[in-house]
N, C-alpha and C positions, 0 to 999 in steps of 0.2 A: 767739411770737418764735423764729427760728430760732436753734439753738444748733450751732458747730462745736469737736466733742469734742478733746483735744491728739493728736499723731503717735503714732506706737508708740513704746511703750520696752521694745525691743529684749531678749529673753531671758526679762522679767518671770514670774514664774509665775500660773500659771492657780489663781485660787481656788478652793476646795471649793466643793461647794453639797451640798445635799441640801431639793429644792424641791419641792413637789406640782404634776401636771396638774391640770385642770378636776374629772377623777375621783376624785382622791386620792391617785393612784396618785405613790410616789415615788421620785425619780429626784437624783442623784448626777452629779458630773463624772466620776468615774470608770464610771457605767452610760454614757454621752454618748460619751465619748472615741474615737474611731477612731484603728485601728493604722497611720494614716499623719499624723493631726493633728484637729484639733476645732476646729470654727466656735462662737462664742457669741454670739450676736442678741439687741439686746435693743431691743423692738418693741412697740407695743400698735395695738388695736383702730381705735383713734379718728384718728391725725396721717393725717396727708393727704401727708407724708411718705414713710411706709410704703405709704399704701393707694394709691400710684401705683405702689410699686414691688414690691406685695406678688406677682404673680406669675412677676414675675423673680427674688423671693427664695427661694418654691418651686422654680422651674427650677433654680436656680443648685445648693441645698442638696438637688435628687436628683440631680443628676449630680453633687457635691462629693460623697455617697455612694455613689454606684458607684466613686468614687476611693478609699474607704476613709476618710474622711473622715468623723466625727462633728458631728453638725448638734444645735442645740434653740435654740428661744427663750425669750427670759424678756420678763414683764410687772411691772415693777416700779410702776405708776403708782395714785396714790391712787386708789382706786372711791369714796373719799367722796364724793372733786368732778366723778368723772369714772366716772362706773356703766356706763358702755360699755364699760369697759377689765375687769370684773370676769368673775369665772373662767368663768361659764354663758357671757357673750359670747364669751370664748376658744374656747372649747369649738364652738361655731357657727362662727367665723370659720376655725378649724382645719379643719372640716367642709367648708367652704363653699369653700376654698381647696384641699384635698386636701391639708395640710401632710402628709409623709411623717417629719416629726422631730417630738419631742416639745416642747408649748407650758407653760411655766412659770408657774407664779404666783409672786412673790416680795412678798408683802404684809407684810414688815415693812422692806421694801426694803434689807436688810443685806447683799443679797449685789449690789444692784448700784450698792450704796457700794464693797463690797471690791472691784469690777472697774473701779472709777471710771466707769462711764454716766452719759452726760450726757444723752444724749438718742437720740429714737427715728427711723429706725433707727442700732445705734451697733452696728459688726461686731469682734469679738474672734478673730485668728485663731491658733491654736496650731499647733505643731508637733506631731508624738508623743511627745515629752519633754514635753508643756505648758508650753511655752517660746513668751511673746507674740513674733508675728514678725508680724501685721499688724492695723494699727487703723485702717483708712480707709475710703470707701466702695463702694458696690453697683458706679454707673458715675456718671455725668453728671447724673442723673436729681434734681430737686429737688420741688419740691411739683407736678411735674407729668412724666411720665416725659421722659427722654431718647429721642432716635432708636434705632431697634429696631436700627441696627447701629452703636450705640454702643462702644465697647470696654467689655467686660463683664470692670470693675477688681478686684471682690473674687473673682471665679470664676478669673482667669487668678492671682492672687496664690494662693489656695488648690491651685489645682494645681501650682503652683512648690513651695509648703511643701512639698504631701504627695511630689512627686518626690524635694527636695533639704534640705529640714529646714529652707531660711530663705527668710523671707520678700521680698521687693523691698523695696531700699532706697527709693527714692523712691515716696513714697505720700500721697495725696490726702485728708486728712481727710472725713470722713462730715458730713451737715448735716440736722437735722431738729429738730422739736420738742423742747423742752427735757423731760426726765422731772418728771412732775410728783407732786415731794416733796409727805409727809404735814408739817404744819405743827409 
């Protein structure tokens, strides 16, 4: 069922985390953070959501860091019911995609209660203060992509942050699979 996440509220602070890759290896908001603003993704393996639009989310998130932009994604989605989503398949899908940011596992799902995710893909865009300034989505693209010269809505908002510190006021909420809660 699709779910569409609420607008931005404006200012919000960006939560801690301190989450492991596929590896082990872990990783912090503050290791994430770019000295112009921070994207936070929160994404899995499996919606048909993301996997239409997962190579425009690589594009978008290496050119948001050559802007000085901090990029990662997080996987908050139960592997009980849904083992696609679990860390080895991160790990592969990461691989497979050339993600250039680091991929998250959030398996007690606490950090993407504290960010309010609703569902996948759901974008978090910070300024350099970690001040929420955009909650909306990728572009147009729904369970099947948009036209390739779609306006490309989270990438043109992200470069406004990291220019001017805030985000567009008018913004288009994100639409995709709901995250799917341990019971």
């Amino acid at each position: 069922m699709a779910v569409r996440p609420p607008v931005c509220d404006f200012g919000a602070r960006a939560p801690d985390f301190t989450l492991p890759d596929p590896d082990g290896r872990m990783f912090s908001f503050g290791d994430i953070a770019g000295p112009r603003g921070t994207l936070v993704m929160f994404i899995c393996n499996h919606c048909p959501y993301v996997q239409a639009v997962i190579d425009r989310i690589r594009r978008d998130a290496a050119e948001l860091q050559q802007l000085g932009v901090g990029v990662v994604a997080i996987s908050a989605n139960d592997v009980g019911e849904y083992p696609q989503d679990g860390p080895e398949q991160m790990k592969a899908e990461a691989e497979k995609h050339g993600f250039t940011f680091p991929y998250l596992y959030d398996e007690s799902q606490h950090i993407a209660r504290a960010y309010g995710a609703e569902c996948t893909p759901d974008f978090f865009g910070y300024n350099a203060a970690g001040e929420l300034q955009y909650r909306g989505r990728l572009d147009a693209s729904g369970r099947s992509p948009a036209p390739p010269d779609a306006p490309r809505e989270l990438f043109a908002a992200m470069a406004q942050i990291a220019e001017t510190g805030q985000g567009p006021r008018e913004q288009v909420a994100s639409m995709g699979c709901s995250i799917k809660w341990k019971a």
